[in-house]
DRENDO-1510 file (C-alpha; in Angstrom, 1 decimal, always signed):
<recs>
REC; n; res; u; v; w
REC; 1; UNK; +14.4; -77.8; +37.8 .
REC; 2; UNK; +11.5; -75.9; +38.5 .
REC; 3; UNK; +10.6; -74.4; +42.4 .
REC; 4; UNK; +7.1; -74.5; +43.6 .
REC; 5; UNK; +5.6; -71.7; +44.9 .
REC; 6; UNK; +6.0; -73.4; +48.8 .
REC; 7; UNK; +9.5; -74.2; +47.9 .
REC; 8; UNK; +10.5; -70.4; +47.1 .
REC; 9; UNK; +9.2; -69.4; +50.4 .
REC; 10; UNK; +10.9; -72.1; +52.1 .
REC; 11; UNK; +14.3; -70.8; +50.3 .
REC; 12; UNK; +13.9; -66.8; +50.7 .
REC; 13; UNK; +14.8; -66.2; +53.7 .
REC; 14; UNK; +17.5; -68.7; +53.9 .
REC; 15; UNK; +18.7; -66.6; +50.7 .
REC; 16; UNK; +18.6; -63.3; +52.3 .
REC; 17; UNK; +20.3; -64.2; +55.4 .
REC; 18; UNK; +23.0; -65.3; +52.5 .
REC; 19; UNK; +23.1; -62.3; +50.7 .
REC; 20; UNK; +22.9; -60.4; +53.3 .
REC; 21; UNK; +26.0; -62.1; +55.0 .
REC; 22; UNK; +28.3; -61.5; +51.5 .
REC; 23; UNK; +27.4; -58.4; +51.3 .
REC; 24; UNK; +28.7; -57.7; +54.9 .
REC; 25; UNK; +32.0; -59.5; +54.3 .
REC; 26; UNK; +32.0; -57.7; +51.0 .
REC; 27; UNK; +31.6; -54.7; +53.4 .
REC; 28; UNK; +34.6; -56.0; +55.6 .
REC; 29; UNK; +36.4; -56.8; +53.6 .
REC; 30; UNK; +36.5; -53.1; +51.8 .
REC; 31; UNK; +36.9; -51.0; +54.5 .
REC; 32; UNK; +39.4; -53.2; +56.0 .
REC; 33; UNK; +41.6; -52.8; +52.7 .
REC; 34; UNK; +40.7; -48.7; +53.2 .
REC; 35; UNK; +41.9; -48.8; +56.7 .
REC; 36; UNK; +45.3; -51.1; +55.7 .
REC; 37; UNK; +45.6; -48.1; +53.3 .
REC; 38; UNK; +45.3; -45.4; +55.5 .
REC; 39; UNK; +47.6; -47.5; +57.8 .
REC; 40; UNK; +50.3; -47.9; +55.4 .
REC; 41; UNK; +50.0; -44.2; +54.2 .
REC; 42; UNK; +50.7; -42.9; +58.0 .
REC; 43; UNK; +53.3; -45.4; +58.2 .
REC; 44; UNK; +55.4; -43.7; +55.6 .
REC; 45; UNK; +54.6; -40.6; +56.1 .
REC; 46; UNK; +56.1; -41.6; +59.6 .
REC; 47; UNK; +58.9; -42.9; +57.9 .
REC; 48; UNK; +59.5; -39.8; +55.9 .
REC; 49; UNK; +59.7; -37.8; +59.1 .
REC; 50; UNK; +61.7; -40.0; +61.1 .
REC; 51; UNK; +63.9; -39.7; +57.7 .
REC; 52; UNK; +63.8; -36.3; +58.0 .
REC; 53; UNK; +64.4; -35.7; +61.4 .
REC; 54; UNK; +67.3; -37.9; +61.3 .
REC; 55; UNK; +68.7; -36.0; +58.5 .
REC; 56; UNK; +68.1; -32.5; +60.8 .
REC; 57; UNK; +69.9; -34.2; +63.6 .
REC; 58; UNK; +72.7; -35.5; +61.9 .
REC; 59; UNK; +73.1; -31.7; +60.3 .
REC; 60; UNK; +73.3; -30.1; +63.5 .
REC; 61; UNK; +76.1; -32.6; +65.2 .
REC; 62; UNK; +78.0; -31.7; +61.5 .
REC; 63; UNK; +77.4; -28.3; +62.4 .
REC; 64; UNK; +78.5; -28.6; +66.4 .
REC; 65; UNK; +82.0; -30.2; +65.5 .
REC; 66; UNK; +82.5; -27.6; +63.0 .
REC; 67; UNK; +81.8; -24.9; +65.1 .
REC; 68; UNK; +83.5; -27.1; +68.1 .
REC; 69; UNK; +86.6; -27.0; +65.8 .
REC; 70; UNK; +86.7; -23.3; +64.8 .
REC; 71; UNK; +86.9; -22.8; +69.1 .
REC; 72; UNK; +89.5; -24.0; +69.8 .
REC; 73; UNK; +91.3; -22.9; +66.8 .
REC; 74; UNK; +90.0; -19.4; +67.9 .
REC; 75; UNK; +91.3; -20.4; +71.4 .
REC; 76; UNK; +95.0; -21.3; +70.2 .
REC; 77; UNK; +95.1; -18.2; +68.6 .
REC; 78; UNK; +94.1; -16.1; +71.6 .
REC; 79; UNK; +96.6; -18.2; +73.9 .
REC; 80; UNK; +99.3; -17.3; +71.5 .
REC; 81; UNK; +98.0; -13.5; +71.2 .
REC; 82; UNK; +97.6; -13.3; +67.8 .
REC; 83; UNK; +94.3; -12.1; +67.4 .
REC; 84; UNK; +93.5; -8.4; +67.7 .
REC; 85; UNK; +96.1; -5.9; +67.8 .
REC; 86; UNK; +100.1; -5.7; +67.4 .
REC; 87; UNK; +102.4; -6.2; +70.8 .
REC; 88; UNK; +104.6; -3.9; +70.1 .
REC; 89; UNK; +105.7; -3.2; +73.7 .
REC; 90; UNK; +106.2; -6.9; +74.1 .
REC; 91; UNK; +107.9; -7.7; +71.3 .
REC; 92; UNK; +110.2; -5.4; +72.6 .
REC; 93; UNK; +110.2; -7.1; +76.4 .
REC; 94; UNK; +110.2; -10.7; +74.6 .
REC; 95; UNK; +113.8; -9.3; +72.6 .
REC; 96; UNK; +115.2; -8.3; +75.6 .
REC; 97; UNK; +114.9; -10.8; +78.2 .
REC; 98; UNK; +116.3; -13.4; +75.6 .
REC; 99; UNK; +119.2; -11.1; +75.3 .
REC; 100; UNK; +119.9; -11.2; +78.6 .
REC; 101; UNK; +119.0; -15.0; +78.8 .
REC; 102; UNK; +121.0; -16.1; +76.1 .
REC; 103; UNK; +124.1; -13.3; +77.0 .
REC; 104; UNK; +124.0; -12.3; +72.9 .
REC; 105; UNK; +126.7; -10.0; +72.5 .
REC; 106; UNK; +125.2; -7.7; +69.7 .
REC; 107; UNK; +121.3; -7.6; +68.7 .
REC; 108; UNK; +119.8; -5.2; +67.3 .
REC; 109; UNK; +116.5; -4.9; +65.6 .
REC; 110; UNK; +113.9; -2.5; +63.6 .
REC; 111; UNK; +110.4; -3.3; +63.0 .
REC; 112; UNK; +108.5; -1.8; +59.6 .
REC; 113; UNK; +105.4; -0.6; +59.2 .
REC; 114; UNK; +102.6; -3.5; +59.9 .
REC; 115; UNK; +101.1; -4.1; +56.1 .
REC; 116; UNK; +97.9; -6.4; +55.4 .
REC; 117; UNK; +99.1; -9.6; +54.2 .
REC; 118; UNK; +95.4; -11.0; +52.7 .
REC; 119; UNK; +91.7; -10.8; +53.8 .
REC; 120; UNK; +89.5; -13.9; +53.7 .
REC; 121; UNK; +86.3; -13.5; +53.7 .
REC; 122; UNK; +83.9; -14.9; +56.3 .
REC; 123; UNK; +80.4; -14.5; +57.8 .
REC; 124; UNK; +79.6; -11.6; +59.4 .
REC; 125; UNK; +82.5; -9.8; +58.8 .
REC; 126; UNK; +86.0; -10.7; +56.8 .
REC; 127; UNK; +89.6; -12.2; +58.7 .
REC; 128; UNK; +92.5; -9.7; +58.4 .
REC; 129; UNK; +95.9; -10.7; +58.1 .
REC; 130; UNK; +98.6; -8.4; +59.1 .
REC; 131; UNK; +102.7; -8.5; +59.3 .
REC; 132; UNK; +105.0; -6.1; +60.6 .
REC; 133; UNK; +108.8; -7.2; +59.2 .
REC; 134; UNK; +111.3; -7.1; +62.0 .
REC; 135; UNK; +114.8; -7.0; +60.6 .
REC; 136; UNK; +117.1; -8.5; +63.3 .
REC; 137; UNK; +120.9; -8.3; +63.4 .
REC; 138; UNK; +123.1; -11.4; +65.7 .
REC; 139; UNK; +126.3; -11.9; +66.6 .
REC; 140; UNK; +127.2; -15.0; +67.2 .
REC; 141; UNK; +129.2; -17.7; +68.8 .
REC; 142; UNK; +127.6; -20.4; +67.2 .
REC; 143; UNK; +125.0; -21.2; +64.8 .
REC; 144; UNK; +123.1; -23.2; +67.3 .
REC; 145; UNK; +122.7; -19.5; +68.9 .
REC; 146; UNK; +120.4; -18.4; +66.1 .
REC; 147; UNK; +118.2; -21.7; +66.3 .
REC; 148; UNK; +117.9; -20.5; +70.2 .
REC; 149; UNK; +117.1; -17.3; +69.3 .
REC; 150; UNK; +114.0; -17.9; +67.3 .
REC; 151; UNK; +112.9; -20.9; +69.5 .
REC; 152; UNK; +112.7; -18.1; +72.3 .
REC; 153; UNK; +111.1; -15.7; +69.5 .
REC; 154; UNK; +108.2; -18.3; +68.8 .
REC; 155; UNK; +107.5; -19.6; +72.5 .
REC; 156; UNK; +107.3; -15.7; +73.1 .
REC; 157; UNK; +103.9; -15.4; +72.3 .
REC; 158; UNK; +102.6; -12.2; +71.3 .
REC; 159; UNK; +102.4; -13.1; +67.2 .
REC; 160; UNK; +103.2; -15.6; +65.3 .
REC; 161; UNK; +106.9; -15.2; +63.7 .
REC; 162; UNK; +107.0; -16.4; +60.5 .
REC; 163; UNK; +110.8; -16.4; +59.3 .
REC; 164; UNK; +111.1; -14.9; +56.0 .
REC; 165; UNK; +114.9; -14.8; +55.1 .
REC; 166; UNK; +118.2; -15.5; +57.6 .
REC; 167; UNK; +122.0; -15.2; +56.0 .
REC; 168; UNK; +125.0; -15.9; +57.9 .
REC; 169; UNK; +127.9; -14.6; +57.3 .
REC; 170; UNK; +131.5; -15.1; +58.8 .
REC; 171; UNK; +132.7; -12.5; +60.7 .
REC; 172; UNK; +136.5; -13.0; +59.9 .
REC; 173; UNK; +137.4; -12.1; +63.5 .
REC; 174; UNK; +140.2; -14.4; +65.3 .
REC; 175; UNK; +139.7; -16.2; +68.1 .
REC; 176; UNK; +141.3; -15.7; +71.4 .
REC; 177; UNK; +141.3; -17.0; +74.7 .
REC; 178; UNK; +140.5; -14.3; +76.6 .
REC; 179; UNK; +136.9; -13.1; +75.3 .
REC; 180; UNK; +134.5; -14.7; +73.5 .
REC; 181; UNK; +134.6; -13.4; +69.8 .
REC; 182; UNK; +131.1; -13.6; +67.3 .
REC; 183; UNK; +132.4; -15.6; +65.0 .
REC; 184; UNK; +129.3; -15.3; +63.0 .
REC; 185; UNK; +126.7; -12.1; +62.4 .
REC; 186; UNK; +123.2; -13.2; +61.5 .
REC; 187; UNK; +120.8; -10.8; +59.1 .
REC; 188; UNK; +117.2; -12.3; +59.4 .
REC; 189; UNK; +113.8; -10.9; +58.0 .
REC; 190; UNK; +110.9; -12.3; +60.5 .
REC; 191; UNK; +107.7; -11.6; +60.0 .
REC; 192; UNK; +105.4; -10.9; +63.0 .
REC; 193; UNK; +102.1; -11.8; +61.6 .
REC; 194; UNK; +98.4; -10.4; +63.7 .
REC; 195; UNK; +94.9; -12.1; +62.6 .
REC; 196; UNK; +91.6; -9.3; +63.4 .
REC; 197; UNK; +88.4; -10.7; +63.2 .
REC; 198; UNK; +86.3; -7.4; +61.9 .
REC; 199; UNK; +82.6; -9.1; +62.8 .
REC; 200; UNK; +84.6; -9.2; +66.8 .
REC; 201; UNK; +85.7; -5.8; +66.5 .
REC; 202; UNK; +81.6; -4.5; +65.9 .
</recs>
């Protein structure tokens, strides 16, 4: 089919308008797709960061329960006085008002030299672990008087006593019924063990 010369004037412009209209949507439709692009690129990187951030955050509440922990470990240890340096002096006190509490008939103790038991390391500085030995001699009535005796010890305060060693022995003694005889002498090793934080001491 073949236009006339008339015809293909009639058609041009009708044809333009056309071409011109496809190439606009062609337009459209390209930087649309370049703007969903760039939209789905900021989304993730959104993502990534929210990601992120909620990575950082749950790091840090790890870290405050941890650190939330080691308080008030640090804080029992203080309320029982076992950080920092021996008690010698009331050790002493502490043996002595259970004597006189528990009306012990003989006690007698020595306490060694304190010696470094282990150090673990930390951050600044490393944990020290000391004991001092405290060899303790009882006379007893009963054996329920040694339990007493070291349940006294330990709610003492002052370090924590870590038995080591405790022999009874029978004392071979008759009883009479007009004093109260130790049927029973009691030989115990107790360690009095001391923590010292060296990064607390700087």
């Amino acid at each position: 089919m073949r236009f006339t010369r008339e015809e293909l004037k009639r058609v041009a412009a009708p044809l333009a308008i056309a071409l011109a209209a496809l190439a606009a949507g062609a337009a459209l439709i390209w930087g649309a797709g370049g703007a969903l692009r760039e939209t789905q690129a900021r989304l993730a990187v959104a993502q990534a960061e929210r990601r992120a951030a909620n990575e950082r955050l749950a790091r840090i509440s790890e870290e405050e329960r941890e650190v939330s922990e080691k308080i008030d470990v640090y804080q029992r240890l203080k309320r029982l006085n076992i950080l920092g340096e021996e008690h010698r002096l009331e050790w002493a006190d502490a043996i002595t008002r259970i004597r006189a509490q528990r009306e012990l008939l003989d006690l007698r103790y020595a306490v060694e030299r304190q010696r470094q038991l282990f150090s673990a390391p930390g951050k600044p500085a490393n944990v020290d672990f000391f004991a001092s030995t405290m060899k303790v001699q009882l006379a007893l009535l009963h054996e329920e008087d040694l339990l007493r005796f070291l349940a006294d010890l330990r709610e003492s305060g002052n370090a924590f006593y870590a038995v080591r060693r405790c022999e009874l022995t029978r004392t071979g003694q008759a009883i009479t019924g007009t004093t109260m005889t130790p049927r029973l002498r009691a030989d115990c090793d107790i360690d009095l063990i001391t923590i010292i934080d060296r990064a607390a001491k700087k």
